[in-house]
C-alpha positions in Angstrom: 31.8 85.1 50.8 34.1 87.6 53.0 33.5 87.9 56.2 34.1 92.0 57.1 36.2 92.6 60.3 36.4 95.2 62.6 38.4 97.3 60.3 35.8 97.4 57.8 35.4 99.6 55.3 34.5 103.6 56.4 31.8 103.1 53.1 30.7 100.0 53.7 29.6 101.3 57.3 28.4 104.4 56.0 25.4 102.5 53.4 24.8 100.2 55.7 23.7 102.4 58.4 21.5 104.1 55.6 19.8 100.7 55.1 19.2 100.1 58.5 17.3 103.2 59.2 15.4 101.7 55.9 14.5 99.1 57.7 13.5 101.4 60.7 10.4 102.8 58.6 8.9 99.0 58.8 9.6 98.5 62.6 5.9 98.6 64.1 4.4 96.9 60.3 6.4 93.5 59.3 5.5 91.4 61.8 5.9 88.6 62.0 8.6 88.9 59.2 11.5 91.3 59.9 12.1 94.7 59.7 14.6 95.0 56.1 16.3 97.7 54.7 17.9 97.9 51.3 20.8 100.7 49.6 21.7 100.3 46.0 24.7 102.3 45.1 26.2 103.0 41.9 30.0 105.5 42.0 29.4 105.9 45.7 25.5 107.1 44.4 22.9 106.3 45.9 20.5 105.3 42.9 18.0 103.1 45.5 16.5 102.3 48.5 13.5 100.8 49.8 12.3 98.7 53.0 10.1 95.9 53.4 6.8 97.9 54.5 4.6 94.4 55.6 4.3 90.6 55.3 2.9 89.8 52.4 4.3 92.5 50.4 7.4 93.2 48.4 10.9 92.4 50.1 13.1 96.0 50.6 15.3 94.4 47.9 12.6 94.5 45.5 11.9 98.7 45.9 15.3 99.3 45.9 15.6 97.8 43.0 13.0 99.3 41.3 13.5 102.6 42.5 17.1 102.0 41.2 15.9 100.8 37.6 18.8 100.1 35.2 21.2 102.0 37.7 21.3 98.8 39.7 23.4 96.9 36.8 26.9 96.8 37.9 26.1 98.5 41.5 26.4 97.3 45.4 23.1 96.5 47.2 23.5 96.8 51.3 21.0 94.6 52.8 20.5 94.6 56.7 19.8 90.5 56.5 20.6 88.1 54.3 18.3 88.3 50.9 15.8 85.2 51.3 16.6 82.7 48.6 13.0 80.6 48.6 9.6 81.7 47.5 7.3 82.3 49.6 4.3 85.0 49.7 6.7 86.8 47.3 9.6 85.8 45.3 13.1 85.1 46.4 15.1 88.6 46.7 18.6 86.8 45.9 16.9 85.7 42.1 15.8 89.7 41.7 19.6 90.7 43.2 21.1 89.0 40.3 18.7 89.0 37.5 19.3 93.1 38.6 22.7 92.5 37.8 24.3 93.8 40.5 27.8 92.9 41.1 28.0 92.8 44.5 25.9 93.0 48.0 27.2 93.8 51.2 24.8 92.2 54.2 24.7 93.2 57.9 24.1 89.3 59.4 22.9 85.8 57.9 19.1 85.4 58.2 18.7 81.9 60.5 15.7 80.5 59.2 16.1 77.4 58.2 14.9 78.2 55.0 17.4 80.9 53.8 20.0 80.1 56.3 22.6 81.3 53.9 21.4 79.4 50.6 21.0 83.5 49.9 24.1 84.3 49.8 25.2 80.8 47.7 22.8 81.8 45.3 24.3 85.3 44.9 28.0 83.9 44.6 26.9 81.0 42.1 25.5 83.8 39.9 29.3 85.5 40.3 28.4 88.0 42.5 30.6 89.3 45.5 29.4 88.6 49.0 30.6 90.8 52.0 28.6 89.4 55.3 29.2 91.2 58.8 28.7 95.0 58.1 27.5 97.0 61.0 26.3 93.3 62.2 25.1 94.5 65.8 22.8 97.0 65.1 21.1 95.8 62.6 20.0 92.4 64.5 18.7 94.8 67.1 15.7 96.4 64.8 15.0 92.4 64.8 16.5 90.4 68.4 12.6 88.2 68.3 12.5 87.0 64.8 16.2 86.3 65.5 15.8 84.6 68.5 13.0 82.7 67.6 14.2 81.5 64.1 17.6 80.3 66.5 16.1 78.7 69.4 12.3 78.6 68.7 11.7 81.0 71.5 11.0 84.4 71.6 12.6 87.7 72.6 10.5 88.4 76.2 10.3 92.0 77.2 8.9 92.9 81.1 8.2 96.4 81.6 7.2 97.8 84.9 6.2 101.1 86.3 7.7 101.9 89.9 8.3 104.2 92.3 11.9 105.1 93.5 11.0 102.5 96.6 9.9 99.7 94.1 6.6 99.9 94.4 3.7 99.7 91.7 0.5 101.1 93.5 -0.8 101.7 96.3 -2.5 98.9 98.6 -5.8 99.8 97.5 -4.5 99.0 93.8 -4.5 102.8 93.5 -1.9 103.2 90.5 -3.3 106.1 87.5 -0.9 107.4 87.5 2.8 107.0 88.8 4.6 107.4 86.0 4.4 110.6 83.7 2.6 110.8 80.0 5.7 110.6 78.4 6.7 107.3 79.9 3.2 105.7 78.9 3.8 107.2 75.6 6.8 104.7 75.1 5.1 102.4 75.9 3.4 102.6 73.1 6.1 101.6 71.1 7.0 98.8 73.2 3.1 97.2 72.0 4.0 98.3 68.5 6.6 96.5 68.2 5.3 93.3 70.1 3.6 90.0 68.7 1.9 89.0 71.6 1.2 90.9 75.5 1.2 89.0 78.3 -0.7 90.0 81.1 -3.0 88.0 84.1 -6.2 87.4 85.4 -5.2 90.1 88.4 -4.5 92.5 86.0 -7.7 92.4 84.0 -10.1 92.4 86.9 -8.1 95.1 88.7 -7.1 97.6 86.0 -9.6 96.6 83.1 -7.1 97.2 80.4 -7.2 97.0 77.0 -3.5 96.8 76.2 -3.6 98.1 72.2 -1.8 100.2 70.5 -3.4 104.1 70.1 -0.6 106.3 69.9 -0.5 108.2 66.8 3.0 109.7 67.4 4.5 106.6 65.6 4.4 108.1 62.3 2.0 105.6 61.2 -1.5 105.1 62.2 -2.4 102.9 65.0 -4.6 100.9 62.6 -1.5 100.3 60.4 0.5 97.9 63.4 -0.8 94.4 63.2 -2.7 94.1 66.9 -0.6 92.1 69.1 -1.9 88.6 70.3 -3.4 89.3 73.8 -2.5 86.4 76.7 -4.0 86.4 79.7 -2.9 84.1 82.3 -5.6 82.6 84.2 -5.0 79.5 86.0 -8.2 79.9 88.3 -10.4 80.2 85.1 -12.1 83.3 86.2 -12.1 84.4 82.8 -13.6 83.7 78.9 -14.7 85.2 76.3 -17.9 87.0 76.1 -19.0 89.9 74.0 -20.7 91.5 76.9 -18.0 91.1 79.3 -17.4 93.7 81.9 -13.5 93.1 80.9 -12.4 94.6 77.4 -10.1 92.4 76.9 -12.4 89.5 77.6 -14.5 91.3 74.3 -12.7 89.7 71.9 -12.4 86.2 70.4 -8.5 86.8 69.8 -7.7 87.0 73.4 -5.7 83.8 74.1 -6.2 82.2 78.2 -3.2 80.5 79.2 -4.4 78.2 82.4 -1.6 75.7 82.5 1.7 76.3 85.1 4.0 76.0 82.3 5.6 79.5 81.1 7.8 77.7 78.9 5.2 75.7 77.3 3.2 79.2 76.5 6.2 80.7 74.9 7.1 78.1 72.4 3.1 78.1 71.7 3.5 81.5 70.9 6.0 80.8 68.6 4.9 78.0 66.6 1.2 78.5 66.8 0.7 82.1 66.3 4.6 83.2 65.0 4.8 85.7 68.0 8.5 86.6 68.1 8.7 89.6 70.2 6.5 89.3 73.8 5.5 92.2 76.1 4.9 91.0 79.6 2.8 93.7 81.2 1.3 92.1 84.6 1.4 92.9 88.1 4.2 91.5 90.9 3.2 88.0 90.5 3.3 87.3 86.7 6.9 89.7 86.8 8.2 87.5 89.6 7.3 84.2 87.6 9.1 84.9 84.8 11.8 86.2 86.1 12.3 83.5 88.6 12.4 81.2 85.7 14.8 83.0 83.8 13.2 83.6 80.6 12.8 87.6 80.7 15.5 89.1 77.9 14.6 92.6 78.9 13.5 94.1 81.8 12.4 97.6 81.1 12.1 99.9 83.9 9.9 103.1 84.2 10.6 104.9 87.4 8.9 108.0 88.7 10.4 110.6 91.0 7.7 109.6 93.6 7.9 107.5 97.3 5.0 105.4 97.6 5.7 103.8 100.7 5.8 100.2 102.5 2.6 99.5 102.3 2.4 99.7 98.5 2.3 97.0 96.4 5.8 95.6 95.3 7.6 96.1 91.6 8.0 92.0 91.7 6.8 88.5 94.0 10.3 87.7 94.4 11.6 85.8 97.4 15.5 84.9 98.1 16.5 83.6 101.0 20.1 84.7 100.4 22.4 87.1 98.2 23.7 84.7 96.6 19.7 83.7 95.1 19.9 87.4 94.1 18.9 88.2 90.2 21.2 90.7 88.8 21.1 92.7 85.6 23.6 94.7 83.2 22.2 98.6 82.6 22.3 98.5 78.9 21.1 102.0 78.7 18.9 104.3 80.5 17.8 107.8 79.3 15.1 110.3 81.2 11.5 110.8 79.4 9.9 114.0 81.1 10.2 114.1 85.0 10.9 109.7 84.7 14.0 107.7 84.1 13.4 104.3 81.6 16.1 102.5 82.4 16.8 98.9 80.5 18.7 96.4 81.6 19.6 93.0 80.7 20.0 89.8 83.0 23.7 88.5 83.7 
């Protein structure tokens, strides 16, 4: 196996950034597996490509292969993760790489679970294949930072979103809050949920704001009924909530809707790993839930919608966050910020 450098090929970059906007198309579907893409290419050609649509169904290996055909014999296959090697709901992608009888595959980053964990790519160089790992690396592991995360440290990639005024506030003191930010801004949203395992929200929320925290948009290019519904948590250590089909509360409608009522975040997040293989986790709550987590340091993401508006001092804070010096301060890195309609999303990541 060779390991690519920064110097890497101008060719190599160029397929592999074809294979992961592949794996783009299965974004909002593969959950909980990852989002895949795959390139064959014969004389600089391509004669393939395909992405892994959902779980359950063909790898992107497997439909570029086949939309390849006999073209694949003797070509390059760019994967954006490392072809799994056991069998699973489907059959290992490494055995269908060489029984193809292609002679060499060029992958973005080693998948870490445990069960491929590079016995992929061992399997492809046993069979005489050559093995180029660490093409274009960084952004394909972003299309998948919670299956990454979770399959490394069994804990998953923790997005908190907020909508704020420039002062930092949420709503008014009456809870008044439809709407501060713009459509626009609630529109991406949307693909924040799409993209999501499991929503966090709590008790405060639900009662106040009655929400029902799905996925509707149908500006995905897919149909909302085509993302798998993301596990609903709502935290409710006061147990003023259950489930009950006539329920004032939608979200207390359904039997799916998990009620966390221990003090333990940490403890809910590994749950949400193991038990219900929620990777990526969407914290949308009021002050006291953002506070919490972010206290406790396990936010990844804080994702920021802020609208050109002054709410004032009486409104209701962005966070429940109280340092009793600088130095107890919580500061982030802007990773990137870009303006949707009249607001400005800006992401940033804790230092």
């Amino acid at each position: 196996m060779s390991i690519q450098n920064h110097s890497q090929d101008s060719q190599d970059r160029y397929f592999m950034m074809l294979a992961i906007e592949q794996a783009k198309q299965g974004l909002y579907t593969t959950r909980p597996n990852p989002a895949v893409g795959c390139v064959i290419v014969q004389a600089a050609e391509i004669v393939g490509q395909g992405y892994h649509p959902k779980a359950g169904e063909p790898h992107a290996e497997v439909f570029a292969l086949t939309d390849a055909g006999e073209r694949a014999v003797e070509a390059t296959a760019y994967v954006t993760l490392e072809p799994c090697s056991h069998t699973g709901r489907t059959p290992p992608c490494a055995l269908a790489l060489v029984n193809a009888g292609v002679k060499r595959v060029v992958i973005a980053g080693l998948d870490p679970n445990p069960q491929v964990a590079g016995h992929g790519v061992r399997v492809l160089e046993q069979a005489g294949i050559e093995v180029t790992v660490g093409v274009l690396t960084e952004q394909a592991e972003a299309l998948n930072r919670g299956f990454l995360k979770a399959m490394r440290t069994q804990m998953p990639y923790v997005r908190l979103k907020i909508a704020t005024s420039l002062d930092g506030r949420t709503a008014m003191a009456t809870g008044e809050s439809k709407w501060i930010t713009s459509a626009a801004a609630r529109e991406d949203v949307q693909k924040l949920r799409a993209q999501s395992g499991a929503i966090i929200t709590g008790s405060e929320t639900v009662m106040a704001d009655n929400p029902q925290l799905n996925v509707r948009s149908h500006q995905l290019g897919i149909t909302p009924e085509q993302v798998p519904a993301p596990k609903i948590v709502v935290l409710d250590r006061r147990q003023r909530l259950a489930y009950s089909p006539q329920s004032n509360y939608q979200l207390c409608r359904s039997t799916e809707t998990l009620y966390w009522r221990e003090d333990n975040l940490n403890d809910l997040l590994t749950v949400l790993v193991n038990e219900h293989k929620c990777y990526d986790v969407l914290i949308e709550a009021g002050a006291s839930v953002a506070g919490s987590f972010l206290s406790q340091q396990l936010v990844d993401e804080l994702i920021v919608y802020q609208a050109p508006c002054l709410l004032g001092s009486q409104a209701r804070p962005m966070v429940e966050f109280n340092p009793l010096s600088l130095a107890q301060q919580l500061r982030f890195d802007i990773h990137c910020h870009e303006q949707l309609s009249s607001d400005l999303k800006i992401t940033l990541l804790p230092l």
